[in-house]
N, C-alpha and C positions, 0 to 999 in steps of 0.2 A: 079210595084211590081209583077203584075199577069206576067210578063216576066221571072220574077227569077224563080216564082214557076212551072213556064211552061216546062222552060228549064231542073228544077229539075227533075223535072215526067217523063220527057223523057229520061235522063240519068240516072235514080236512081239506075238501074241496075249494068249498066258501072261502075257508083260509087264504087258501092258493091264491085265489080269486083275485081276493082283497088287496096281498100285497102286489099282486102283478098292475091292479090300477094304481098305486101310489107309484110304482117305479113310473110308469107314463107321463108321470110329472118333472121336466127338465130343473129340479131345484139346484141350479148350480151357482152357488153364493159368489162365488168370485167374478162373474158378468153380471153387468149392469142391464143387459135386454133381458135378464132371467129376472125381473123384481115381479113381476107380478105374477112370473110361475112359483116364485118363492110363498109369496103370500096364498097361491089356490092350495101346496100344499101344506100350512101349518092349515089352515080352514079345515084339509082333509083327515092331516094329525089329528086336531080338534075334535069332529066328527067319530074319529073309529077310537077314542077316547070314551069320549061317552056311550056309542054305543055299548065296547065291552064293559061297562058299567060302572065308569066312575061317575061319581056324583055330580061332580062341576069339572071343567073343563074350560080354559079361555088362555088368550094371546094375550103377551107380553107387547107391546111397540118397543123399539130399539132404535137407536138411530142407525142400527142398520137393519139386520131384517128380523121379523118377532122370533119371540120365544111363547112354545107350547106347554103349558103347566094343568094338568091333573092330578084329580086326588079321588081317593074314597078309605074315609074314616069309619070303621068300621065298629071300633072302641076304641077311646084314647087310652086305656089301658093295653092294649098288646104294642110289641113294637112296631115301629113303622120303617116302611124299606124308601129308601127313593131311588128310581130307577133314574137314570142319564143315556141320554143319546141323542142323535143329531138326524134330521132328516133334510140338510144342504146334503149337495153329490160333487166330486171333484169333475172340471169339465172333461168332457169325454173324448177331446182330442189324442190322436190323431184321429179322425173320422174315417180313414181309408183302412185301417186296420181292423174297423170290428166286423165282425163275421156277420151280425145284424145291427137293424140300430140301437143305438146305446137307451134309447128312449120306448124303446118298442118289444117289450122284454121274448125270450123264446128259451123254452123248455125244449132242450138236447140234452139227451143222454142222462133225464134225473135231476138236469142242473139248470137251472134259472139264471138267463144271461141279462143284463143288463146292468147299465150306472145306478149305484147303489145298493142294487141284489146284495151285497156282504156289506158293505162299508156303507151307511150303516142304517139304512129301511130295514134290508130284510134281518138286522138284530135286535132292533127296538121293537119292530113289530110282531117279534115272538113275543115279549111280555106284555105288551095290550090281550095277544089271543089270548097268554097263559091266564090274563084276569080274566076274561071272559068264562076262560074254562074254569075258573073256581067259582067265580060267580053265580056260573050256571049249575052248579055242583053245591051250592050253599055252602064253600069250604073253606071259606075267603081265614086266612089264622094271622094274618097283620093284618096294621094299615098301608097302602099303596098311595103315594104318588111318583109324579114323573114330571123329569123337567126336559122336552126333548126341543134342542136349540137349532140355529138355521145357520149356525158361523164356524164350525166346528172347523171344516176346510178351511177357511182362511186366517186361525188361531182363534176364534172365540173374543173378539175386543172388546165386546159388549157385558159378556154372559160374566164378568168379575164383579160388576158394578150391578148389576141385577140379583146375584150370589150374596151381594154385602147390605146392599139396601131389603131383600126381602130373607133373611134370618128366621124369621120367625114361621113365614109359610116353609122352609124347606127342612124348616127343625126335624129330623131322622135319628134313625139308631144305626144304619149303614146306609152304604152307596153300590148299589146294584149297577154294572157296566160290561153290557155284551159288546164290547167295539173292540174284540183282540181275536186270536187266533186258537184254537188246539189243532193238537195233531194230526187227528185223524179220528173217525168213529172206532176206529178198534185199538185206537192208542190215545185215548182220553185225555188233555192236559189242562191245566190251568194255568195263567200267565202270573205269578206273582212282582210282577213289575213291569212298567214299561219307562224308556227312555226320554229325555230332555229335547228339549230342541234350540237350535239358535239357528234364523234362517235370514239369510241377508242378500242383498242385489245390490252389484257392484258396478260402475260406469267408469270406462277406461278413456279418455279424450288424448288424439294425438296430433294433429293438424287441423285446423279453424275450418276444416269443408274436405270434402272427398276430393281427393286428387287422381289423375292420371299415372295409373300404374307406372306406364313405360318411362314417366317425365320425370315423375318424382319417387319412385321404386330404387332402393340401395342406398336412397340418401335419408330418406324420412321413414322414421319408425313405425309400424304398421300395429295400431293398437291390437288386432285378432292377433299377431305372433304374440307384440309383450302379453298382454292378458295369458294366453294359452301358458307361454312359459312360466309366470309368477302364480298359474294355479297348479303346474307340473312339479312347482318347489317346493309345493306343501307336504308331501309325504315324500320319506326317503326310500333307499333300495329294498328295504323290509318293508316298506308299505304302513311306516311308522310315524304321525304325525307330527313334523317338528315345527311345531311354532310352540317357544318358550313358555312353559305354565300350562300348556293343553292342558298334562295329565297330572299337574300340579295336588287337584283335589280329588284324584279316581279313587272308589274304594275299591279294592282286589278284590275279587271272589278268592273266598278261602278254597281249599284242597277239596273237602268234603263236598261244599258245589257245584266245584268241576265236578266231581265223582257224578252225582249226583245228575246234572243233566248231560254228562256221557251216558246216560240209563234210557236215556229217549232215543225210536228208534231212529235213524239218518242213513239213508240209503246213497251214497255218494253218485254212485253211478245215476240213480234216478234223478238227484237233484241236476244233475248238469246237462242227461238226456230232459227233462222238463224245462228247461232254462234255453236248451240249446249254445254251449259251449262249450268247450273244449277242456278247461282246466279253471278250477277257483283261483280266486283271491282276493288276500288280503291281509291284516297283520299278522307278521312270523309269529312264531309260537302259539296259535292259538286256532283253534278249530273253526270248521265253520260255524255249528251252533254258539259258539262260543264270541265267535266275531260279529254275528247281529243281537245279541244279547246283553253280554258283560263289560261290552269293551263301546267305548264312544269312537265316531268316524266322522268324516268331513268328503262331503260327496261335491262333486257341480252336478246342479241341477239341469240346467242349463246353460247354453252360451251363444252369441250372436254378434252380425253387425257384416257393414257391407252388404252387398249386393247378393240374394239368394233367391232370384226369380228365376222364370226360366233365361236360358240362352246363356250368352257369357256379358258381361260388362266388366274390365279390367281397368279395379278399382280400388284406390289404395285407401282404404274409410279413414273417415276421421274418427269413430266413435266404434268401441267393442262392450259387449257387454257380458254379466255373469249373473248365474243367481246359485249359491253356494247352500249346504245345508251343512249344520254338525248336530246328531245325536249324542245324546248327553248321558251319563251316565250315573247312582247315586253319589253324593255328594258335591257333584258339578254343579256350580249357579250357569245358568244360561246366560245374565248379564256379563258376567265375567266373562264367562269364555267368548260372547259377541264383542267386547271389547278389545280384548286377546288378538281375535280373529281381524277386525278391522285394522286394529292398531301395526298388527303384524303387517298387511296388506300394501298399506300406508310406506312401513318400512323401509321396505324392500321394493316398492315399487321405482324405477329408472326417470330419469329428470329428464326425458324426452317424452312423456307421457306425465298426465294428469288423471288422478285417481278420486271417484267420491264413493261413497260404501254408506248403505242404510241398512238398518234391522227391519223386514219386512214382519216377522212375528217371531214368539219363543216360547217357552214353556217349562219347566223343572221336572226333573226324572221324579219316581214314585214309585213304592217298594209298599207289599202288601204284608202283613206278619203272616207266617199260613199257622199261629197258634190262636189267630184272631178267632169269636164267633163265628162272623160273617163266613172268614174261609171255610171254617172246618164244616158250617152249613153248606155249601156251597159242593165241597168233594164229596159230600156224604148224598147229596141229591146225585149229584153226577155218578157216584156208586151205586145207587140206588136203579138209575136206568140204565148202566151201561156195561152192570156188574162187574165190574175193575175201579180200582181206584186212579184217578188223577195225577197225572206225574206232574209237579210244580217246575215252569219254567218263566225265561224273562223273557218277554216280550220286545222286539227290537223298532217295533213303532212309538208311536208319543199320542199321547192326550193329554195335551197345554193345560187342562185346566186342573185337571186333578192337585196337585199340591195345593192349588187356592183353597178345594174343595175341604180338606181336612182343615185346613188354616182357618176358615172362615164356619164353617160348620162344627168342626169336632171331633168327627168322626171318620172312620174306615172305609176306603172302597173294597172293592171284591170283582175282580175279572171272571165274569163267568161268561167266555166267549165260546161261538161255536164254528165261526168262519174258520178257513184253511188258510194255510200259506199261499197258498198255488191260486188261490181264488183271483187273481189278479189285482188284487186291489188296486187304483189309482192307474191302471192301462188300461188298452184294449180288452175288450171281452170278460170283464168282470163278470165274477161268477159266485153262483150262493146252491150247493146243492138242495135241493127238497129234503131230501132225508135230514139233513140238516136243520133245516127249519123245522120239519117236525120235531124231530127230539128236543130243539132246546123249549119248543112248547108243552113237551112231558117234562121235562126234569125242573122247570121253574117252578112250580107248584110246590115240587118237593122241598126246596129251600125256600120259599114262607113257611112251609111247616116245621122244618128242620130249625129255620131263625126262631119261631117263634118257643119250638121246643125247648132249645138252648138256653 
């Protein structure tokens, strides 16, 4: 073990280095002018692949953007882990927000700012160094591959059919995935689940062309108010979502864990000074942790239309638009509740407006056993560097693919994440501290050894 950590301290640098050039790289999946930054970084995936020492190393084509697959077989006899993660980046808008550029990364205060630093370079690129470190260490106790995708941000549309046709190369004994959260370095946690998604954009049409406020304002319906009001209907005075069947197939968290992640710590006051506001909310009866966790929600993502340049133009649009999210929760089909959603929308929408609703992507919630192997490898490395044990909670993000992944493989995931809450993911000023990254490149080592022990 003092090998691994030796070789770290010598290289931690280099480490740094390494992943500060891959952030340089605008991989942002969801633009069309990012394709050939997409392609320089799977090349660079590629690269820092073999370098830490897998054996082969090569791109997938997709017909949207590749996929990065390594491996090093060390004996087909030990088990083999497959690591997952994505090296696309959500775009980095608003640009006026970030303190630096989102492409340009900068070390303040410990913490490495830029698009993708946590979400999710600087997670996948802990287990490339951590191969490295065993490699270099001759300590290598499984086999390693990795399958790290370029679509993750925009649901993965590709990466199912790539999953199904190639079986054989991805055949594992688990699924290693740093793309979730813990607590804190001195309140260690492990995500044992994360949530569903159904995500949809909605087009509200009220008059064949924009009209003149003053002309035709009081008499014709202004899609921005209906819109506004038919998304204001979706949750009642509790902050309770009533469209018919939402929570039809919720499974409750039993008593024990509530209890259970009441035990993690939650500092109220900080969370709302860190957030800046005034007072939470959201569904009655139920805690904060408790509300991005256990409980599904329906957010607007966004919403538009009309005139939003500078100056005024008084103008009554023909056209509003929306793009809605709902986190899902176990038992939830995402199909179901996107038709739910739509269908509802459709409903209740007013016969002075015309309404159309597509499913832009989705994904099925995902529950880990913490009696599995995998896990109890996994808390027991994390015990191992952080000397506390792992408080197990649910994670209130989504990874779309995970349910295919058990479905089509066989086996177990295991969230062994080390990002923060607070890192911003998906805003302004995304953030991944150092310390951070270093630790989860000591504690990985320990769960190949732990897996392999097992």
């Amino acid at each position: 073990m003092e090998a691994w950590k030796d070789y770290q301290e010598q290289h931690k640098e280099r480490f740094l280095d390494e992943l500060l050039q891959l952030l340089r790289i605008p991989s942002v999946s969801a633009r069309g002018e990012h394709k050939q930054d997409m392609i320089a970084c799977a090349e660079a995936v590629k690269a820092h692949l073999l370098k830490a020492g897998c054996a082969k190393a090569e791109l997938f084509e997709t017909p949207g953007h590749p996929i990065v697959y390594g491996e090093i077989i060390t004996d087909p006899a030990l088990p083999t882990v497959l690591v997952y993660g994505h090296y696309d980046v959500q775009p980095p808008d608003p640009l006026e927000l970030w303190h630096s550029g989102p492409f340009e990364p900068v070390i303040k205060d410990g913490k490495i700012y830029a698009r993708g630093a946590c979400d999710d370079k600087g997670q996948f690129f802990m287990h490339v160094k951590a191969l490295e470190v065993m490699k270099a260490a001759g300590q290598l106790t499984t086999n390693i591959k990795f399958l790290i995708e370029g679509e993750e941000e925009v649901g993965s549309p590709n990466l199912a059919d790539f999953v199904k046709n190639n079986k054989a190369l991805l055949k594992a004994d688990v699924i290693l995935i740093s793309d979730t959260a813990m607590i804190s370095l001195d309140a260690p946690s492990m995500d044992i689940g994360v949530r569903g998604l159904s995500y949809i954009e909605v087009e509200v049409t009220g008059p064949n062309r924009d009209l003149h406020s003053g002309v035709y304002g009081g008499a014709v319906a202004n899609p921005i108010t209906i819109l506004a009001k038919m998304i204001a209907s979706l949750h009642d005075e509790h902050n309770h979502i009533v469209i018919p069947g939402f929570y039809d197939d919720v499974v409750e968290a039993t008593p024990e864990e509530r209890k259970l992640m009441a035990e993690a710590p939650y500092d109220e006051h900080e969370f709302k000074a860190d957030l800046g506001i005034a007072e939470v909310w959201g569904e009655k009866g139920y805690t904060t942790n408790e509300r991005t966790g256990i409980r599904p929600t329906l957010e607007l993502n966004g919403i538009w239309g009309g005139y939003t340049g500078e100056g005024a133009k008084t103008v009554l649009p023909s056209k509003a638009f929306a793009k809605i999210s709902c986190r899902l929760v176990p038992n939830q089909d995402s199909h179901k509740i996107t038709d739910l959603l739509i269908n509802h929308l459709k409903k209740i929408a007013p016969p002075y407006i015309q309404l159309k609703a597509e499913l832009h992507h989705g994904g099925e919630p995902y529950m880990t056993p913490i009696d599995s192997k995998g896990y109890q490898a996994a808390a027991k490395a994390i015990e191992t560097t952080f000397g506390k044990q792992p408080i197990p909670v649910r994670g209130g993000g989504s990874i779309p693919i995970c349910a295919l992944f058990e479905q089509e493989l066989g086996i177990k995931i295991v969230f062994m994440g080390f990002g923060l809450d607070s890192d911003n993911l998906h805003s302004p000023n995304e953030k991944f501290d150092v310390a951070n990254y270093y630790k989860g490149i000591e504690t990985i080592p320990y769960f190949h050894q732990y897996f392999a022990e097992g």
